[in-house]
C-alpha positions as CSV (number, residue, x, y, z in Angstrom):
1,X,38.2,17.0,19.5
2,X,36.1,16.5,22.8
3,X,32.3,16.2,21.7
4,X,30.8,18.3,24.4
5,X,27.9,20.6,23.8
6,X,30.6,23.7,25.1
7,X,34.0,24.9,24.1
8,X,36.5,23.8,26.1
9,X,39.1,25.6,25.2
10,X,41.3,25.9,22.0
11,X,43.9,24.0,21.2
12,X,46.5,25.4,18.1
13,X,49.0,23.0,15.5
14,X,51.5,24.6,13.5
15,X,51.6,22.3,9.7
16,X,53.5,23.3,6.9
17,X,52.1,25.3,4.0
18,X,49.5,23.0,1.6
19,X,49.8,19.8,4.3
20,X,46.5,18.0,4.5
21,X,45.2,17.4,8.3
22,X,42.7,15.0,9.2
23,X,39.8,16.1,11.8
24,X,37.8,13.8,13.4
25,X,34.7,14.7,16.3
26,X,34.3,12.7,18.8
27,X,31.0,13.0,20.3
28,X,30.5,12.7,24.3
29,X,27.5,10.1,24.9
30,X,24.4,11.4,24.6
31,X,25.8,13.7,21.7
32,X,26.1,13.7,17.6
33,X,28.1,15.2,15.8
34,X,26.9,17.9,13.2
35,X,29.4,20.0,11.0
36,X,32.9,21.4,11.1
37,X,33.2,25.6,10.5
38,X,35.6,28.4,10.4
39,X,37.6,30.5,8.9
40,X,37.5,29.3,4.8
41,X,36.6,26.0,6.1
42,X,33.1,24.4,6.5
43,X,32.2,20.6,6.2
44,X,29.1,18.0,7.6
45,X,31.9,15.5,6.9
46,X,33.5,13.8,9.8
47,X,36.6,12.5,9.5
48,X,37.5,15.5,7.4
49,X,40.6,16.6,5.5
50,X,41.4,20.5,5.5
51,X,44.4,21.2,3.3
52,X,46.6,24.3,5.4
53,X,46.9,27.2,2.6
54,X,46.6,29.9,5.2
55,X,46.1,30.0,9.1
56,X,42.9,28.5,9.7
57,X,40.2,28.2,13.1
58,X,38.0,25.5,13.1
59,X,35.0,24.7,15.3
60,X,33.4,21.2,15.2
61,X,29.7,21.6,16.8
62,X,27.4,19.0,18.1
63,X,24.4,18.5,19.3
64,X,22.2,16.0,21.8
65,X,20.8,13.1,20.6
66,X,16.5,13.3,20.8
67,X,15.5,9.7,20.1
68,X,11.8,9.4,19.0
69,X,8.8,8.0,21.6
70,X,5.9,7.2,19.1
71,X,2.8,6.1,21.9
72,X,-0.2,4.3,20.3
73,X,-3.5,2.5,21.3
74,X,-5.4,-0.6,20.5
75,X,-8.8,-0.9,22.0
76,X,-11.2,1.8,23.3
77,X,-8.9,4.1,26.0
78,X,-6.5,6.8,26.8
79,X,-3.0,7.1,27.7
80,X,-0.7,9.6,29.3
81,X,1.3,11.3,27.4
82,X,-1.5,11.2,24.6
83,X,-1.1,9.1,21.4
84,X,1.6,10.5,18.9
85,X,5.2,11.2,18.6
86,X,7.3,12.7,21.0
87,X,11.2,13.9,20.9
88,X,13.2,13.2,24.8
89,X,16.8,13.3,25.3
90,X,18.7,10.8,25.5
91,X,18.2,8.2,28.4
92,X,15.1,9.9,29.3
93,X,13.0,8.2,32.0
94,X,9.3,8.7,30.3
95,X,6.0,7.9,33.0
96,X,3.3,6.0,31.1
97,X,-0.2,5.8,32.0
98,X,-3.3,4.3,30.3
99,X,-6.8,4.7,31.3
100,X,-9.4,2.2,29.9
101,X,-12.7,3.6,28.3
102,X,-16.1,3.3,30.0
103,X,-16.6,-0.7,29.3
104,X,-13.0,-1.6,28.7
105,X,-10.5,-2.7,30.9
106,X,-6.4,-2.0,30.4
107,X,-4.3,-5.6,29.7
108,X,-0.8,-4.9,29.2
109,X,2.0,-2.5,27.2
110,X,4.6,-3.2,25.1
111,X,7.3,-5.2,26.4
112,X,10.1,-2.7,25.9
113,X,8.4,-1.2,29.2
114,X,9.3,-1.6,32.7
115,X,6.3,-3.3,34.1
116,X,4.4,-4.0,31.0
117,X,1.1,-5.3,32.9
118,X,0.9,-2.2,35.2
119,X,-1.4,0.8,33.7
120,X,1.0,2.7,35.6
121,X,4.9,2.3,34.2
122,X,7.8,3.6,32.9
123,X,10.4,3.8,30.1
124,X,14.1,4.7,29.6
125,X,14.2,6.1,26.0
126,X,18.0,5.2,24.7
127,X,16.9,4.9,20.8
128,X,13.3,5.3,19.0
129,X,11.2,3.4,21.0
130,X,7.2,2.7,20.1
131,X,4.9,1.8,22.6
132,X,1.4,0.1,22.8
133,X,-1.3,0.6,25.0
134,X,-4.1,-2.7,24.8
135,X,-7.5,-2.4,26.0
136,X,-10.2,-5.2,26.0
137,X,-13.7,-5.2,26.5
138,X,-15.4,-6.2,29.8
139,X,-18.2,-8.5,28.0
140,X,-21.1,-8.5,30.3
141,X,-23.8,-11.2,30.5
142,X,-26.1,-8.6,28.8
143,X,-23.4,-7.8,25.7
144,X,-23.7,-11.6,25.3
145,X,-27.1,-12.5,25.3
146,X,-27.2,-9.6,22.8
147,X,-24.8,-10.8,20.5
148,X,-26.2,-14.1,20.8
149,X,-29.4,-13.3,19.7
150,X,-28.3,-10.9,17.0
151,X,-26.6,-14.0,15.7
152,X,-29.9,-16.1,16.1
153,X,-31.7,-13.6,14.6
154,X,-29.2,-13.4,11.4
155,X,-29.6,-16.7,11.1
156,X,-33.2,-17.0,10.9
157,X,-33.5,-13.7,8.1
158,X,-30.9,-15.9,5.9
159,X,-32.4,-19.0,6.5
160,X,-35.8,-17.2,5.3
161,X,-34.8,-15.4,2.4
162,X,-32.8,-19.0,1.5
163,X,-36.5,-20.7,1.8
164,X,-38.1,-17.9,-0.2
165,X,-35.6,-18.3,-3.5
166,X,-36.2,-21.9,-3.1
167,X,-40.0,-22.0,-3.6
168,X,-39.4,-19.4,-5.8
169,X,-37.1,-21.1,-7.8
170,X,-38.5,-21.4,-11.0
171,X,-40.1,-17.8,-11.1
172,X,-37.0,-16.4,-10.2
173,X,-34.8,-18.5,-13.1
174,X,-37.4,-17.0,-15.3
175,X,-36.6,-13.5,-14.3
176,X,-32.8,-14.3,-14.8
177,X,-32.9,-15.5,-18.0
178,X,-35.5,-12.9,-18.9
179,X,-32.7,-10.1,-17.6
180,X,-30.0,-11.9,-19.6
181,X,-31.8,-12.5,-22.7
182,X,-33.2,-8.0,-22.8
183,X,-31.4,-6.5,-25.5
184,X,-31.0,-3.8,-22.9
185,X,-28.5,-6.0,-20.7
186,X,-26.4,-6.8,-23.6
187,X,-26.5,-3.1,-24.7
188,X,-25.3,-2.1,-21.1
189,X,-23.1,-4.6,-21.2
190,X,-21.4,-4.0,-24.5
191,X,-21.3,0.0,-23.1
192,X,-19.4,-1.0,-19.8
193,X,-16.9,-3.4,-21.3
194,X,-16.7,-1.2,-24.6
195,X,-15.7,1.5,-22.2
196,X,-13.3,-0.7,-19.9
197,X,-11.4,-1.8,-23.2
198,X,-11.1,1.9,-24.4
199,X,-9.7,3.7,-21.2
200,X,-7.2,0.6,-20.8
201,X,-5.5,0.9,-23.8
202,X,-5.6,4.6,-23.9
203,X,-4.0,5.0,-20.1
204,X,-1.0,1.8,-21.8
205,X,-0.3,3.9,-24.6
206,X,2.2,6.4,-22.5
207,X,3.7,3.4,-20.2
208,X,4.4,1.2,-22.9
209,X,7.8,0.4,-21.4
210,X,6.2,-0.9,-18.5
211,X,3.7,-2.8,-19.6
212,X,6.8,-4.7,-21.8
213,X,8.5,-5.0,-18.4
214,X,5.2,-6.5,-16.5
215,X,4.3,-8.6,-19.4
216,X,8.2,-10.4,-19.3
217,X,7.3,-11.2,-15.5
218,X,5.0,-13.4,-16.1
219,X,7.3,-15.6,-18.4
220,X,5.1,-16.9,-20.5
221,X,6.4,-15.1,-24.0
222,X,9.9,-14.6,-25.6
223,X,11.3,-11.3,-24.7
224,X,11.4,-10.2,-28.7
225,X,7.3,-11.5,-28.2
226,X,6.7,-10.2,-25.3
227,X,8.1,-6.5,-26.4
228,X,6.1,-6.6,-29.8
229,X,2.8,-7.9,-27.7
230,X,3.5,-4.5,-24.9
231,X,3.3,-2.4,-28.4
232,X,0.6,-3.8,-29.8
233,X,-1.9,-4.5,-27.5
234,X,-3.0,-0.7,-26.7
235,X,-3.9,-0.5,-29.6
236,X,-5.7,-3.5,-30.1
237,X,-7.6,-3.0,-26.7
238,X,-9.2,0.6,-28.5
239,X,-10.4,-0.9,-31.6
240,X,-11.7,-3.7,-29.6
241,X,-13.8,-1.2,-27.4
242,X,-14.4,1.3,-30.3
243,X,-16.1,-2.1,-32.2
244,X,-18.5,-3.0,-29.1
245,X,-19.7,0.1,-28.6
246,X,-21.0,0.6,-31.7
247,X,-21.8,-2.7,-32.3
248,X,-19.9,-3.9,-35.5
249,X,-19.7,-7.0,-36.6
250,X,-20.5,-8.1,-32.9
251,X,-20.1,-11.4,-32.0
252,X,-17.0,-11.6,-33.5
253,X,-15.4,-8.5,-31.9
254,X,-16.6,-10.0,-28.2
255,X,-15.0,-13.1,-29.3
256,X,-12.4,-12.0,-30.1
257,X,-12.6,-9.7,-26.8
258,X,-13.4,-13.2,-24.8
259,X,-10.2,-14.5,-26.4
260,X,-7.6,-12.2,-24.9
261,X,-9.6,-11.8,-21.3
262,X,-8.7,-15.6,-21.2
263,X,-5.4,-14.8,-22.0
264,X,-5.2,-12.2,-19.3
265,X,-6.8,-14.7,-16.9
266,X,-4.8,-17.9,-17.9
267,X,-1.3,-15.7,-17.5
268,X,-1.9,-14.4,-13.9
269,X,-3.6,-17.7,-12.5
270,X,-0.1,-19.5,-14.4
271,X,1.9,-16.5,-11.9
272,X,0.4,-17.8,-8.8
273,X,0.4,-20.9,-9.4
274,X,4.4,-20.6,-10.3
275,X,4.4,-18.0,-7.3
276,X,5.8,-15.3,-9.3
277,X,6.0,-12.1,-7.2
278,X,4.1,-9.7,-9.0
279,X,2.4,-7.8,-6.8
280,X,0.4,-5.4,-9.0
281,X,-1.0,-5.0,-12.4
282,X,-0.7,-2.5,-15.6
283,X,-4.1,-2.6,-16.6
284,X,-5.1,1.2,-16.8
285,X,-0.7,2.1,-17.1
286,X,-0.7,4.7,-14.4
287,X,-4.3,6.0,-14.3
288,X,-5.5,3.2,-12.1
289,X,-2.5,0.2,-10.5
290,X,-4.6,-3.1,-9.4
291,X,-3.7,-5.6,-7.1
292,X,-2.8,-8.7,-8.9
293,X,-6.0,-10.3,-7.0
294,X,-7.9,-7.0,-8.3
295,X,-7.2,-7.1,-12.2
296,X,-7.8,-11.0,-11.7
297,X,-11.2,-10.3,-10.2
298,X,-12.1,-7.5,-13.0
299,X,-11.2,-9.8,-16.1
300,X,-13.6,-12.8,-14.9
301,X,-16.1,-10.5,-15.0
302,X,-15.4,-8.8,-17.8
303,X,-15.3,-12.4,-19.6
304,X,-18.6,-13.0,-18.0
305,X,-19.8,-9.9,-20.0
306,X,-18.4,-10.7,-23.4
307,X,-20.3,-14.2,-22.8
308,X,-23.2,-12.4,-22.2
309,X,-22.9,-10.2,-25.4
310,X,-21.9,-13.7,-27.8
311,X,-24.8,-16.2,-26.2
312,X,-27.6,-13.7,-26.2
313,X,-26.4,-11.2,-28.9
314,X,-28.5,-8.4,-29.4
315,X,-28.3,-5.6,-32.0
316,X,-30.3,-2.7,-30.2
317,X,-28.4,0.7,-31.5
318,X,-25.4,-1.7,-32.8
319,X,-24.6,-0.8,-36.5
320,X,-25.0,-3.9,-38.3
């Protein structure tokens, strides 16, 4: 069949009763085909097989093809048609025009247009197309003496506050040790990573499965391991919390805590440096996904915390 938008007349077969005929549209450029229909026949199917039990009219429709124009900016200015997403037909010749911002200037398009450095130009859309509009900005001698002496003046505060902690070296070392030795600190420190322990093994206990699957990534444990470790740990990670925030037996329970962040820490530092592609992390199952780089980040400090808690232990509102 002729793939114009129009009828162009009808064409009849005679086929024996129960024979199966083959259709097939053939759209005209610029068209697509979109479904067969008629008498006890309908189908989105092309070829398509119609088996002859009675007389039958079929009508194969079609429609143009509207490739997409998406038009975007980089720097500060405008372009005509605005930024978004536009629908043309086919072949479609498309006038482009960008306007720099007060303080910008135009450089170029996309190279998929006809004069790419003109702010003035064209495109023939035959397929989705995306198009890019760059601006820069017309640095004057003022802009630059102004980020020069920002930068001078950055300088000089850092430079200041660097002199200031170094005569005040020893008073501020006092302070820190005096902040890390308060029973308060290692109370709010047992809290937080009490807390972190808790909600992680709570949000693993319903993505178990996962956590089995992420854990044999990192290649480190036997699968049988590796599977018993995944149902374990959840559990293991809420007594652990339960046990630092109320403070029982204490040291023990953030050594013990100390022990598996190392764990945690050794594995994923093992995974880059065998480049294993494991992109995120199950630490909080579904409630929370980390970046590998993220969950990394979170267990140093966390063993920073536990150190904390064993080197200056403290048993403010712990039960002994």
């Amino acid at each position: 069949m002729d793939g114009k938008p129009v009828n162009t007349g009808l064409s009849n077969f005679v086929y024996g009763s129960m024979v199966a005929v083959t259709l097939q549209a053939l759209p005209a450029p610029g068209y697509r085909f979109v479904s067969w229909s008629g008498t006890e026949f309908n189908s989105t199917e092309n070829p398509a097989t119609v088996y002859m039990t009675c007389n039958i009219a079929v009508h194969a429709s079609f429609t143009p093809i509207t490739p997409r124009l998406t038009i975007v900016t980089h720097g500060n200015g405008n372009v005509s048609p605005a930024s978004g997403q536009y629908y043309y037909p086919q072949g479609a010749v498309i006038d482009l025009q960008a306007t720099p911002g007060k303080g910008w200037k135009f450089t170029h398009w996309t190279p998929n247009v006809t004069n790419p450095d003109s702010a003035e130009t064209s495109l023939t859309l035959n397929a989705d197309a995306q198009v890019t509009a760059s601006f820069s900005r017309v640095w004057t001698a003022w802009m630059i003496s102004g980020v020069i002496g920002a930068a001078i003046l950055t300088l000089a505060v850092i430079f200041a506050i660097a002199w200031l902690i170094y005569r005040q070296r020893k008073k501020l070392k006092a302070i820190m040790l005096s902040i890390l030795r308060s029973s308060y600190t290692s109370l709010v420190f047992r809290l937080i990573l009490g807390g972190i322990f808790i909600f992680a093994g709570f949000a693993k206990i319903h993505t178990i499965n996962a956590l089995i699957g992420e854990i044999d990534q990192y290649k480190i444990l036997p699968p049988v391991l590796g599977s018993l470790y995944g149902h374990v740990l959840p559990y293991l990670e809420i007594i652990i919390g339960m046990l630092l925030v109320l403070g029982i037996v204490l040291r023990i329970t953030a050594g013990i805590a100390s022990l598996m962040l190392i764990s945690f820490t050794a594995s994923k530092i093992a995974a880059l440096a065998m480049h294993l592609n494991i992109q995120t992390c199950n630490c909080f199952g579904l409630a929370r996904p980390l970046l590998s780089n993220e969950s990394l980040a979170l267990d140093i400090v966390m063993l920073l915390l536990a150190a904390q808690i064993i080197v200056f232990r403290s048993e403010l509102l712990s039960i002994p």
